[in-house]
TIMI-2910 file (N, C-alpha, C, CB; in pm, 1 decimal, decimal comma, always signed):
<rs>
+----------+----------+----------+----------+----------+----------+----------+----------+----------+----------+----------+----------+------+
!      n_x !      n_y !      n_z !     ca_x !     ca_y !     ca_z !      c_x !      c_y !      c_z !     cb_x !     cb_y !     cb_z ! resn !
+----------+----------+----------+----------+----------+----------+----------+----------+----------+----------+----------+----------+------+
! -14438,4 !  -1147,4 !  +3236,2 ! -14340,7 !  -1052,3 !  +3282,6 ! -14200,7 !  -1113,1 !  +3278,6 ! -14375,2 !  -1005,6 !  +3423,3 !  Unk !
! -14214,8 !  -1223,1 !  +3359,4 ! -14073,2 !  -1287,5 !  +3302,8 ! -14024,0 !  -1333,7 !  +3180,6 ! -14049,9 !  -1383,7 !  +3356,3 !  Unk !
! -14085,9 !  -1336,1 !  +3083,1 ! -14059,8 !  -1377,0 !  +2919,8 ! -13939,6 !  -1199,3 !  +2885,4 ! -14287,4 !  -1387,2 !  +2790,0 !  Unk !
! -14051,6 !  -1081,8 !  +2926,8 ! -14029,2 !   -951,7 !  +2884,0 ! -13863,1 !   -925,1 !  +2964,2 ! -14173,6 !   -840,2 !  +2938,8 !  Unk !
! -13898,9 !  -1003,2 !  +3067,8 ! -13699,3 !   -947,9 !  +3177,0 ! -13609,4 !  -1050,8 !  +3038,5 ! -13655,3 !  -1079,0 !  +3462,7 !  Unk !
! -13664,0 !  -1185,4 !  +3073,7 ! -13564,2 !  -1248,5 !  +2975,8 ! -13524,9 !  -1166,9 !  +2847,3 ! -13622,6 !  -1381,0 !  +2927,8 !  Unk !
! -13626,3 !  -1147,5 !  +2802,0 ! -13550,1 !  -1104,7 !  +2645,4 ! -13502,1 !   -964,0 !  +2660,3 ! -13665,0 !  -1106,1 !  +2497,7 !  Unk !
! -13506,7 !   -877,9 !  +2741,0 ! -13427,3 !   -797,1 !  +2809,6 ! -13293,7 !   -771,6 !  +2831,2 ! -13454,5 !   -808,4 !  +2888,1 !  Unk !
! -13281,3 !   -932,4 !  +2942,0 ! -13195,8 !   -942,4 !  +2979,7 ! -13064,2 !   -988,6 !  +2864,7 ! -13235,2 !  -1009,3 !  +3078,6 !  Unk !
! -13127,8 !  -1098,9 !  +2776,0 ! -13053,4 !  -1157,8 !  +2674,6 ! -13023,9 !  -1064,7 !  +2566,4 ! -13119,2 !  -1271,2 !  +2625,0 !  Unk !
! -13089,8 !   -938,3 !  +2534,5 ! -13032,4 !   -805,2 !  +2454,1 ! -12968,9 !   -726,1 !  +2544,5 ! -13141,3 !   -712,3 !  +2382,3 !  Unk !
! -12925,3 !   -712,5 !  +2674,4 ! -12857,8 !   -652,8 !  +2722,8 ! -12743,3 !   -728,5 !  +2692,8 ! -12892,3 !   -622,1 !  +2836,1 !  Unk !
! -12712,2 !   -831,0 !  +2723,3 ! -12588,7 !   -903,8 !  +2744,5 ! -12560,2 !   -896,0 !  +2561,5 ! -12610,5 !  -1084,7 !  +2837,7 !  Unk !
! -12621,5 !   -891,7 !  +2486,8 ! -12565,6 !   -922,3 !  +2373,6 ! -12550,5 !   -774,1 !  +2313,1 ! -12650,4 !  -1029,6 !  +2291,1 !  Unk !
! -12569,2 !   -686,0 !  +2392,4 ! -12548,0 !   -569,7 !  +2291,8 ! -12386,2 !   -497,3 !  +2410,5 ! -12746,3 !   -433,4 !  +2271,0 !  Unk !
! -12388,1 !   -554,5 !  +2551,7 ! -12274,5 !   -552,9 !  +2606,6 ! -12153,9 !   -652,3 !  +2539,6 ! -12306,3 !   -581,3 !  +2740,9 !  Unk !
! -12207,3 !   -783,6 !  +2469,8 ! -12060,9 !   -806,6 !  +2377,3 ! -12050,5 !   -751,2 !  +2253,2 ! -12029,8 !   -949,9 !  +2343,3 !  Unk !
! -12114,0 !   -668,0 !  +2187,3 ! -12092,8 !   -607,6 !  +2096,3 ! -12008,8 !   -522,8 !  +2135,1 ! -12184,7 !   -569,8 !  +2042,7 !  Unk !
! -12027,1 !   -413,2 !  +2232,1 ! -11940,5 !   -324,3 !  +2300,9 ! -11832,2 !   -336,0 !  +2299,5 ! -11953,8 !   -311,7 !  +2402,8 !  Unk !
! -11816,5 !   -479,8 !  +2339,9 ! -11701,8 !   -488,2 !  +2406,8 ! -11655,7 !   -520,8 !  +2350,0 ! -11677,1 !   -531,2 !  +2495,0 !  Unk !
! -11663,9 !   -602,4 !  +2249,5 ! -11541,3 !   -656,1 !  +2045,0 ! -11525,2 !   -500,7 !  +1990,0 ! -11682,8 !   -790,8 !  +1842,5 !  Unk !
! -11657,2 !   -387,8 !  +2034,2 ! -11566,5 !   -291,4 !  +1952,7 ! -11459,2 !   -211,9 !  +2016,3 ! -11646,5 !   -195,1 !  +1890,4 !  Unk !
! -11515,8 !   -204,8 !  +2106,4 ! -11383,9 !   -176,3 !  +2241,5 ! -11220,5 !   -206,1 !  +2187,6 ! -11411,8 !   -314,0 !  +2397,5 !  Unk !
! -11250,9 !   -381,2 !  +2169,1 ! -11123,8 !   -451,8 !  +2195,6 ! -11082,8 !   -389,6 !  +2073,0 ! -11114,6 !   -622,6 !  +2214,0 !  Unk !
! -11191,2 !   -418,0 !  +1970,4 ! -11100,6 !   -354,4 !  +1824,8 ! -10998,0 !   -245,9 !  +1802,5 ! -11188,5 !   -301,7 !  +1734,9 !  Unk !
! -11112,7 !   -169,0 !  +1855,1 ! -11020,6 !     +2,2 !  +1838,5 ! -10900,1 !    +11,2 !  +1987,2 ! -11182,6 !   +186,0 !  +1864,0 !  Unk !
! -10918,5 !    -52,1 !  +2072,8 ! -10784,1 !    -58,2 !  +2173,0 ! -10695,2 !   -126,0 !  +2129,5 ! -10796,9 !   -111,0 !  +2303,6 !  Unk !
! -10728,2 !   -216,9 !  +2033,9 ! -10607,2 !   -287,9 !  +1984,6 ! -10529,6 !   -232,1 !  +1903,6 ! -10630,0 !   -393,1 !  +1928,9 !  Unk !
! -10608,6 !   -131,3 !  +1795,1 ! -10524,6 !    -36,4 !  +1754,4 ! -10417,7 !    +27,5 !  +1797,6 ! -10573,7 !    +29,5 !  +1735,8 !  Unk !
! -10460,3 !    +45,1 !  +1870,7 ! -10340,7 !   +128,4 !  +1988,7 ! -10181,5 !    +63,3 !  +2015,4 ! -10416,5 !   +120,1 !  +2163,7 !  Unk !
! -10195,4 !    -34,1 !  +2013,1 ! -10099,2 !   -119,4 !  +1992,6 !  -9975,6 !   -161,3 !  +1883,8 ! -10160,6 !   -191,3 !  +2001,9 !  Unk !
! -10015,5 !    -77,8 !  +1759,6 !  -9966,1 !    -81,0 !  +1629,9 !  -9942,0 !    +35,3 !  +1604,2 ! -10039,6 !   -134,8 !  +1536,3 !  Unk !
!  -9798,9 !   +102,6 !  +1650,9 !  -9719,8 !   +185,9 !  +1639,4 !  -9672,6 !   +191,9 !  +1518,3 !  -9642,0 !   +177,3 !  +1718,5 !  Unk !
!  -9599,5 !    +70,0 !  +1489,2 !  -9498,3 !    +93,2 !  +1384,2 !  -9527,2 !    -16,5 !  +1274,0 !  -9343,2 !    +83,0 !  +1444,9 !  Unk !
!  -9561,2 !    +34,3 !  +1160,3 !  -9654,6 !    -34,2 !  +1035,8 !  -9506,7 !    -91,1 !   +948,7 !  -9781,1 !   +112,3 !   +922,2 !  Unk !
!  -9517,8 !   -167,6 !   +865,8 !  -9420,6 !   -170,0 !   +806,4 !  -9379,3 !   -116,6 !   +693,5 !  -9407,8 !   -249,9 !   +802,9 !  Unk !
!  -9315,3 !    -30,7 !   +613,8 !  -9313,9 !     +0,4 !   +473,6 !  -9218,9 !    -24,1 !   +408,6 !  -9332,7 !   +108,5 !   +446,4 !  Unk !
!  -9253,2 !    -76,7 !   +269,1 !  -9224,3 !    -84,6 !   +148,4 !  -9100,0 !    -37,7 !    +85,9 !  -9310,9 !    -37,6 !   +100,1 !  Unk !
!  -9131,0 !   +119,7 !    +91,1 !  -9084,7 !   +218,9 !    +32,5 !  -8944,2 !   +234,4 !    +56,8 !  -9153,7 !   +321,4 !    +63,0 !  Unk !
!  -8926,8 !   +222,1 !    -64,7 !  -8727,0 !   +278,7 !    -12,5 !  -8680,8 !   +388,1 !    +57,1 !  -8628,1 !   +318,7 !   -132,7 !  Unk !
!  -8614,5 !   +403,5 !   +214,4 !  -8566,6 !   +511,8 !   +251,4 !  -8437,7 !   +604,1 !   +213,3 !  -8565,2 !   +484,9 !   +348,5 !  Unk !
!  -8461,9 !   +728,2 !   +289,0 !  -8330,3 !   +771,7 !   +222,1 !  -8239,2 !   +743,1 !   +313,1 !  -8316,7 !   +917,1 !   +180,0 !  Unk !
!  -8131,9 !   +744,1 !   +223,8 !  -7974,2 !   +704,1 !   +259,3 !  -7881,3 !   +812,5 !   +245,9 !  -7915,6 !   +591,2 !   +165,6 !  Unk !
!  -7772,0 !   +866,9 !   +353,4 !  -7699,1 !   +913,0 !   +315,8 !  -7578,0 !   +924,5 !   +207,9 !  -7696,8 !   +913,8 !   +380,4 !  Unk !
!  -7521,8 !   +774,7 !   +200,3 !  -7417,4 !   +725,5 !    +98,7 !  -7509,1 !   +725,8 !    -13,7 !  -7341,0 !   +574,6 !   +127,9 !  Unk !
!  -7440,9 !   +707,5 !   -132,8 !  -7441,6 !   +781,0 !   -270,7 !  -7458,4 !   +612,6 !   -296,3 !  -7286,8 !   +900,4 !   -343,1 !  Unk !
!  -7563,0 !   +551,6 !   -367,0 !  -7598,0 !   +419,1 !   -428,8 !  -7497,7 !   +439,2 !   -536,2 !  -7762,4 !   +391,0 !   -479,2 !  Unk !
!  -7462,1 !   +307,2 !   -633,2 !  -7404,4 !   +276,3 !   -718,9 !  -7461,8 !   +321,4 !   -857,0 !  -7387,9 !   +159,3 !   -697,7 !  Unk !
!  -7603,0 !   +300,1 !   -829,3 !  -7691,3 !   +303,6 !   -917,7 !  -7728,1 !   +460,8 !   -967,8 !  -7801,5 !   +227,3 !   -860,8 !  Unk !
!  -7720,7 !   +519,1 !   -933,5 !  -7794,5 !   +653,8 !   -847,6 !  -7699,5 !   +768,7 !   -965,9 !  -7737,3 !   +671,4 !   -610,7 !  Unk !
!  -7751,2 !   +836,4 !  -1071,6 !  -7727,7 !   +943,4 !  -1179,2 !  -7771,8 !  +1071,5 !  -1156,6 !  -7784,8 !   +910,4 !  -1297,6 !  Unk !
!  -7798,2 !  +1082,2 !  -1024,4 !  -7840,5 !  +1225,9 !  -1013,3 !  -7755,9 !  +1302,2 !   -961,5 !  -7948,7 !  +1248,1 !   -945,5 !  Unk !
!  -7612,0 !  +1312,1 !   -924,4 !  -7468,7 !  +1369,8 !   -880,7 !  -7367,5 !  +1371,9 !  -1001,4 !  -7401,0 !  +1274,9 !   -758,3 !  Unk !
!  -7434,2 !  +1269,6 !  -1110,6 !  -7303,4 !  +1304,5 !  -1176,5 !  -7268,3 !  +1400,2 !  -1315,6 !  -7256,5 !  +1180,0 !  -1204,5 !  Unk !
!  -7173,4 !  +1399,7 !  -1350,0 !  -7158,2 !  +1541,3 !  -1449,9 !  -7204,7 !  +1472,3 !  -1552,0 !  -6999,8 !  +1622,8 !  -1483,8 !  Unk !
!  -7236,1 !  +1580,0 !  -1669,6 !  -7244,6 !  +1500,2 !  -1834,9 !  -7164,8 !  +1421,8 !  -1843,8 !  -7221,3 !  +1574,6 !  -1964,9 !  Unk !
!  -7032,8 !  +1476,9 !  -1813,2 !  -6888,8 !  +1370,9 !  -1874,6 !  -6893,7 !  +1200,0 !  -1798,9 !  -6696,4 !  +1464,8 !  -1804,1 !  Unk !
!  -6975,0 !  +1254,6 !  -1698,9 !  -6982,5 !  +1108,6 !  -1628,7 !  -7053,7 !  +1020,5 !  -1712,0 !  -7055,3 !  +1106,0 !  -1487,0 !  Unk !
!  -7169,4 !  +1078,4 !  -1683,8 !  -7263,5 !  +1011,1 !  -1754,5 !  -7292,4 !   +962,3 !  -1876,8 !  -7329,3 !  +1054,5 !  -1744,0 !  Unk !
!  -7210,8 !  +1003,0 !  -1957,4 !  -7118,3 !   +983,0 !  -2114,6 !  -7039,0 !   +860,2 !  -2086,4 !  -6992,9 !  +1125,9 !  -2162,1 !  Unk !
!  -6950,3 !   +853,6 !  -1985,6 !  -6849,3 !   +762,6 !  -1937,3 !  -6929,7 !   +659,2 !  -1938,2 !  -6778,1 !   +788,9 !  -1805,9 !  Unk !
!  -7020,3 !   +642,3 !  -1867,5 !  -7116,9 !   +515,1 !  -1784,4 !  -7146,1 !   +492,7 !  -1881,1 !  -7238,6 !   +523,5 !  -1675,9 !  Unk !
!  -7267,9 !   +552,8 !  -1974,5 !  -7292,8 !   +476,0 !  -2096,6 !  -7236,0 !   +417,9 !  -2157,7 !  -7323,6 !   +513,1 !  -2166,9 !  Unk !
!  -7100,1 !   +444,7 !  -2175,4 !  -6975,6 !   +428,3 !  -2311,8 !  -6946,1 !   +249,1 !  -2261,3 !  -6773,6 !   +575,9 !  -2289,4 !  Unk !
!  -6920,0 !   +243,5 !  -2084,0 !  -6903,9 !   +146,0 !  -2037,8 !  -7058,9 !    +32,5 !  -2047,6 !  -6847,2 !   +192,8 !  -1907,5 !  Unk !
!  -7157,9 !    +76,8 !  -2086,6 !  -7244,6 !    +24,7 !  -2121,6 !  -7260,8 !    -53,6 !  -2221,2 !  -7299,5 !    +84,5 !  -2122,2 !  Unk !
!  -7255,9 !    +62,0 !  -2334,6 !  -7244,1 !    -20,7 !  -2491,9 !  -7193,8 !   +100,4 !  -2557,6 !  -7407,2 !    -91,6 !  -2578,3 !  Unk !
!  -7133,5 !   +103,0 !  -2660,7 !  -7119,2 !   +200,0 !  -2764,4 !  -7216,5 !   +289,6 !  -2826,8 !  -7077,3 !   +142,8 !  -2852,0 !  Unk !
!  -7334,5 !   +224,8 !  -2826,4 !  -7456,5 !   +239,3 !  -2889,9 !  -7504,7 !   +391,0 !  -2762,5 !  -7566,6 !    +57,1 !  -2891,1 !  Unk !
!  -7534,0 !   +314,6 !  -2652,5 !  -7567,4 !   +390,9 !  -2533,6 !  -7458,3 !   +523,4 !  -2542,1 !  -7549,7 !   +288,7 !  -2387,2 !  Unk !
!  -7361,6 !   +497,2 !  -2571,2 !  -7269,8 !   +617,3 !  -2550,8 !  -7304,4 !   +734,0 !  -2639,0 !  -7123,5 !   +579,3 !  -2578,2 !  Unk !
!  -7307,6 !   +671,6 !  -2755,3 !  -7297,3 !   +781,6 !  -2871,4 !  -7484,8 !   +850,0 !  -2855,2 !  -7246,6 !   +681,3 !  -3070,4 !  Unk !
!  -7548,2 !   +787,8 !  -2831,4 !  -7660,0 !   +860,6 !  -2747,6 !  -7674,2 !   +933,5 !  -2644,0 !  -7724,2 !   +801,9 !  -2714,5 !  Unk !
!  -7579,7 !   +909,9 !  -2546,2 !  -7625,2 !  +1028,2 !  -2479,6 !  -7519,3 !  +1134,7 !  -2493,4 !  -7657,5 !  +1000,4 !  -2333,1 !  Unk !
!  -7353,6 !  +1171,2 !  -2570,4 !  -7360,1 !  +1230,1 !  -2629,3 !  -7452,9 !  +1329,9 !  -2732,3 !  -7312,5 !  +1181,5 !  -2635,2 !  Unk !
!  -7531,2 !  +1258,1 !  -2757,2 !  -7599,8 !  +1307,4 !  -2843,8 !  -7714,2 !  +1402,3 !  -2797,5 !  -7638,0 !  +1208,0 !  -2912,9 !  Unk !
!  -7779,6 !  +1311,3 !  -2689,1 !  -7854,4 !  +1402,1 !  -2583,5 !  -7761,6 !  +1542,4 !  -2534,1 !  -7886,9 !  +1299,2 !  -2440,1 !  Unk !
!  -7670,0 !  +1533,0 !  -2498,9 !  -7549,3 !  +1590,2 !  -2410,2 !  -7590,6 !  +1728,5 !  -2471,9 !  -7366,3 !  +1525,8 !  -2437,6 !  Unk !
!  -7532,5 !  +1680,0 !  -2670,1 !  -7484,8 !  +1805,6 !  -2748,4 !  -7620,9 !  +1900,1 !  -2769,6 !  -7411,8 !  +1757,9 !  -2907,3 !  Unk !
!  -7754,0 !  +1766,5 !  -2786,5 !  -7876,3 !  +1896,8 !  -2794,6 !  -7913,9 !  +1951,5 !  -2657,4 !  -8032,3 !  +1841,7 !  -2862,9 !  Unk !
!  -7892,2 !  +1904,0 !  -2529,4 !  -7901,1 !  +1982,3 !  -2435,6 !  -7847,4 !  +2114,3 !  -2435,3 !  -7863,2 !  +1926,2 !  -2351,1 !  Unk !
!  -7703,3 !  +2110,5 !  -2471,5 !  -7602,9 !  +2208,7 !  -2477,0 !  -7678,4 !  +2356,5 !  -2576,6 !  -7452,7 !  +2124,0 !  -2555,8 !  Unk !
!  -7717,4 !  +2268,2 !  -2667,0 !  -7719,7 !  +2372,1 !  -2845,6 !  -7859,0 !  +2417,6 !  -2740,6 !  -7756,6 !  +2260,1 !  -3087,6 !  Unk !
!  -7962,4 !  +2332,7 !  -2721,4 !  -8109,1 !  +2407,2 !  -2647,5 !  -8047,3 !  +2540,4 !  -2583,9 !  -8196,1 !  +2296,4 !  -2499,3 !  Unk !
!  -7910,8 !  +2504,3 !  -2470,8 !  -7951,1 !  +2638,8 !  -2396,3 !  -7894,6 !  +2736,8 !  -2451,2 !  -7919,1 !  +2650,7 !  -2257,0 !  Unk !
!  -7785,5 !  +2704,3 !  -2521,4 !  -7719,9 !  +2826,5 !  -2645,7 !  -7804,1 !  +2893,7 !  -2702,9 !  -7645,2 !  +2776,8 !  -2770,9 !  Unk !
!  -7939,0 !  +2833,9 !  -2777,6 !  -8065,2 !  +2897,6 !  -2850,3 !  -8112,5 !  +2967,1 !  -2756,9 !  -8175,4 !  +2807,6 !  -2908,6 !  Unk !
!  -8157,6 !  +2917,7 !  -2674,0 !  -8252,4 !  +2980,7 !  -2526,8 !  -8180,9 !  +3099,5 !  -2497,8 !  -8253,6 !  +2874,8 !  -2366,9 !  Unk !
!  -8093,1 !  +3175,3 !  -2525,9 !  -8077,0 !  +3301,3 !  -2434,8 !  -8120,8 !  +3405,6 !  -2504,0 !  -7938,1 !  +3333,1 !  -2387,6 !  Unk !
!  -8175,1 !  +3430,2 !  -2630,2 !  -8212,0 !  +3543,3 !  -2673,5 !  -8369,5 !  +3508,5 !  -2762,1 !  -8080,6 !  +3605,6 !  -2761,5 !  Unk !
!  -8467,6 !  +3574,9 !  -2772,9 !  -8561,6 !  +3514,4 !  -2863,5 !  -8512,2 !  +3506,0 !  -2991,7 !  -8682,5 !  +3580,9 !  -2867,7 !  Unk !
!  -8444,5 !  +3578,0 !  -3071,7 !  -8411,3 !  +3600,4 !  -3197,8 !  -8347,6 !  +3460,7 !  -3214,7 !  -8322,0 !  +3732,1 !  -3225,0 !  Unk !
!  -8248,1 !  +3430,1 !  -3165,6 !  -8206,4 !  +3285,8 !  -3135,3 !  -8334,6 !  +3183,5 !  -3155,6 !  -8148,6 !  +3277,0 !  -2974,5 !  Unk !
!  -8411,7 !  +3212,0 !  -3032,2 !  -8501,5 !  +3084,6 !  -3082,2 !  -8617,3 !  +3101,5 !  -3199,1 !  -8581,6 !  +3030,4 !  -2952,5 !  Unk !
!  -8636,3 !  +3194,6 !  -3246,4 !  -8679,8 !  +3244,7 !  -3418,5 !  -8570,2 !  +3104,6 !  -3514,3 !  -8595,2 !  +3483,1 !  -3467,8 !  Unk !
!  -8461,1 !  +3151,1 !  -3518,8 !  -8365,2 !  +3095,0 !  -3588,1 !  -8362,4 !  +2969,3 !  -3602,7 !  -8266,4 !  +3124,1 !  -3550,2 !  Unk !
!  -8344,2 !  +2906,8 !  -3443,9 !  -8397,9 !  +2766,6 !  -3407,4 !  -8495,7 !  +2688,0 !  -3482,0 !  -8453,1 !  +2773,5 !  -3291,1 !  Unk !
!  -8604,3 !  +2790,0 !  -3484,1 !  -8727,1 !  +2709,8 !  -3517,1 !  -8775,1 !  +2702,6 !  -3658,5 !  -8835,7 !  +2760,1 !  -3442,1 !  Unk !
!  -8668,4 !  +2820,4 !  -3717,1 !  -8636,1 !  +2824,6 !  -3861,8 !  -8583,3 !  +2643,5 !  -3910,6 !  -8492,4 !  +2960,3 !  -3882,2 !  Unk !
!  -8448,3 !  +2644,7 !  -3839,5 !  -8378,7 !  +2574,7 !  -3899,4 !  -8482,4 !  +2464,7 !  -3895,5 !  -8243,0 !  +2559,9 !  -3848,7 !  Unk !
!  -8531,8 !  +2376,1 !  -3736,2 !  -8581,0 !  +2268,4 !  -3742,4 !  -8739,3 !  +2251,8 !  -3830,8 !  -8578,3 !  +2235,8 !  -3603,6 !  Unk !
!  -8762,9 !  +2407,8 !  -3894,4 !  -8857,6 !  +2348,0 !  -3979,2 !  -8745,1 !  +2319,0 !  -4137,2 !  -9012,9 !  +2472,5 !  -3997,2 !  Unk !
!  -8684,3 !  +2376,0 !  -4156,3 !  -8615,8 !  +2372,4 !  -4292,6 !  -8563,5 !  +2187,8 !  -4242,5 !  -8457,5 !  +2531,8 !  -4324,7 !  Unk !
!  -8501,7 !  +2150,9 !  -4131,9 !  -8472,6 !  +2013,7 !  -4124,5 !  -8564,5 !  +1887,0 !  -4136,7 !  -8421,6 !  +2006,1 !  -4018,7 !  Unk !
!  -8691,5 !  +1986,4 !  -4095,1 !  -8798,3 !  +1867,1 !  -4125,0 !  -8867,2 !  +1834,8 !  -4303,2 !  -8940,1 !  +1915,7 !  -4017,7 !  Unk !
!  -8871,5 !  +1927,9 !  -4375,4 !  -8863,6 !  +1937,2 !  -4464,8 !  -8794,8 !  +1869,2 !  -4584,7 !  -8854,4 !  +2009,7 !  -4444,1 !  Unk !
!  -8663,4 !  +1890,8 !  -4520,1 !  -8555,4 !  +1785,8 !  -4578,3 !  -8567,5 !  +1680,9 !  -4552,1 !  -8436,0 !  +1795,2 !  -4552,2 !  Unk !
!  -8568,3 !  +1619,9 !  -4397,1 !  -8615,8 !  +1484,4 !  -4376,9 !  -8760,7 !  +1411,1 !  -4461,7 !  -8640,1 !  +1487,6 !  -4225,6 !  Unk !
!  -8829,9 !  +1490,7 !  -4427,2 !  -8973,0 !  +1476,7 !  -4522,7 !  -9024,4 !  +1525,0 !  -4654,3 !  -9064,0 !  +1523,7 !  -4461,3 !  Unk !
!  -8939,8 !  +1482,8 !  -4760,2 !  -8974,2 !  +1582,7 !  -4875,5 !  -9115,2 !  +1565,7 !  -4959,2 !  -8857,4 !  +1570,6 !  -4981,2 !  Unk !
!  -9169,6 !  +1409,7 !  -4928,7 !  -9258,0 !  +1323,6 !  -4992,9 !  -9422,4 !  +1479,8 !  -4904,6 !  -9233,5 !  +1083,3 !  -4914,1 !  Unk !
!  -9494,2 !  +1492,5 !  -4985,1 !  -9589,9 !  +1609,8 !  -4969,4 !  -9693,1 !  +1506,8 !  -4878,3 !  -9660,3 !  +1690,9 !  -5137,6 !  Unk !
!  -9763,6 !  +1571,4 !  -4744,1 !  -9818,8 !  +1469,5 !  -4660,2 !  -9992,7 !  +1497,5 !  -4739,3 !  -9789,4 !  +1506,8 !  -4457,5 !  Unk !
! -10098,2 !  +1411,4 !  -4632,6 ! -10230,5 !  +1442,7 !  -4703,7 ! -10279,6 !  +1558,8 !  -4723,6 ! -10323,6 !  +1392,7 !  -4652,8 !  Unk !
! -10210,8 !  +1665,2 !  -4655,3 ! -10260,6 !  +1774,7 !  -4631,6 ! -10205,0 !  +1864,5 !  -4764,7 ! -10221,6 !  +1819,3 !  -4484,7 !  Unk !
! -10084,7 !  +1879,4 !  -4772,3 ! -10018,9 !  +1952,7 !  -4877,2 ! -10112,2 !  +1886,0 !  -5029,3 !  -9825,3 !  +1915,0 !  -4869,0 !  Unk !
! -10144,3 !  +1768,6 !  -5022,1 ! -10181,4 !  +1712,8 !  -5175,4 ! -10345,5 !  +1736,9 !  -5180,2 ! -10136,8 !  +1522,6 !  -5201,3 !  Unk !
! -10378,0 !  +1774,0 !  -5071,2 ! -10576,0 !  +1827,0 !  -5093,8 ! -10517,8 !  +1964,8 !  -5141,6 ! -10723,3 !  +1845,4 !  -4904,0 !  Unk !
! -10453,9 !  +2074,1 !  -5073,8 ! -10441,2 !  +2175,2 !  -5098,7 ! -10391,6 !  +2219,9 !  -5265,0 ! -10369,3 !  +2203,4 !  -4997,1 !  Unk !
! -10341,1 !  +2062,0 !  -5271,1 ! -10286,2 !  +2097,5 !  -5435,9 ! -10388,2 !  +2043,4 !  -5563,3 ! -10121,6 !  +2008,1 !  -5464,5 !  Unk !
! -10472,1 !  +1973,5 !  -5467,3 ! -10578,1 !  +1936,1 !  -5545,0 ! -10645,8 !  +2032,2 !  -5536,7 ! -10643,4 !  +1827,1 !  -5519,5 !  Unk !
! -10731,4 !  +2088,9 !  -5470,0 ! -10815,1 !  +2207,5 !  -5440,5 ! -10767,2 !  +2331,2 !  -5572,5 ! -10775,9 !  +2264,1 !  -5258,9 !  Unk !
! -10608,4 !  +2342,2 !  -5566,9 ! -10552,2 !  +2419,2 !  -5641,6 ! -10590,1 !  +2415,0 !  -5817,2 ! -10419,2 !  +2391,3 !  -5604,7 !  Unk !
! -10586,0 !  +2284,4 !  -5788,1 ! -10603,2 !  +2287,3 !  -5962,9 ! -10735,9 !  +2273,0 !  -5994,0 ! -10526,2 !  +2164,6 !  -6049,2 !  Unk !
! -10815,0 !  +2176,5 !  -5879,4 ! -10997,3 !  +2211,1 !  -5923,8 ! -11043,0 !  +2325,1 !  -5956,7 ! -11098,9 !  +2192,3 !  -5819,4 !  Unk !
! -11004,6 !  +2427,6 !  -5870,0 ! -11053,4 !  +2568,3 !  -5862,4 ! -10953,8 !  +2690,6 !  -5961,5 ! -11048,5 !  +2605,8 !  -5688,0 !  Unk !
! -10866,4 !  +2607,1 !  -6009,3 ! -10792,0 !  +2699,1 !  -6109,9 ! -10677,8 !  +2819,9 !  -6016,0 ! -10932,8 !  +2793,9 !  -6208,9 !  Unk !
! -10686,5 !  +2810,6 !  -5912,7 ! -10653,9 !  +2964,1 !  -5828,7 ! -10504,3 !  +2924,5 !  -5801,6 ! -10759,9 !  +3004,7 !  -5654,3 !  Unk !
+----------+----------+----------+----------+----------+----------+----------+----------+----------+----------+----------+----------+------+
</rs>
């Protein structure tokens, strides 16, 4: 009988410190309000860095002060932004559009790709 209290007794006490580490665990939680983060907050003042306030012309500027190279690029971006929304207001417009940039690709690419030269093969196998 006393073997049966002992080992009783010695799983009581050991399943009361289990309790009680999980206790401490999750109360300790409690304690950790404020985590730390990473993440950049927002700021009222306007960063140095920061291109989302400024006009095309700015942003033309900045590049130019960049490199030359950078400049005449985003000009370049600038002008097809511009021409996009000029096309964009009527469909007939963007018909036209999509005219031209196939007639431009064409020109850029005059050399016939794999596809055009089966079709021209096909053409003359079959006589048609």
């Amino acid at each position: 009988m006393q073997i049966v209290l002992a080992s009783f007794n010695k799983a009581l006490r050991q399943s009361i410190v289990v309790i009680g580490l999980m206790f401490f665990i999750n109360f300790s939680g409690l304690f950790f309000f404020v985590q730390p983060s990473y993440a950049v907050g927002f700021s009222t003042e306007k960063p140095a860095f920061s291109t989302e306030k400024l006009t095309p012309e700015e942003k033309i500027d900045r590049a130019y002060e960049y490199n030359r190279a950078a400049g005449i690029r985003a000009e370049d971006r600038q002008e097809a932004y511009e021409q996009a929304v000029k096309d964009s207001e009527s469909p007939q417009s963007v018909e036209k559009v999509y005219e031209r940039n196939v007639k431009a690709y064409e020109k850029e690419n005059q050399e016939p790709n794999l596809i055009e030269k089966a079709e021209d093969l096909i053409e003359k196998v079959t006589g048609k």
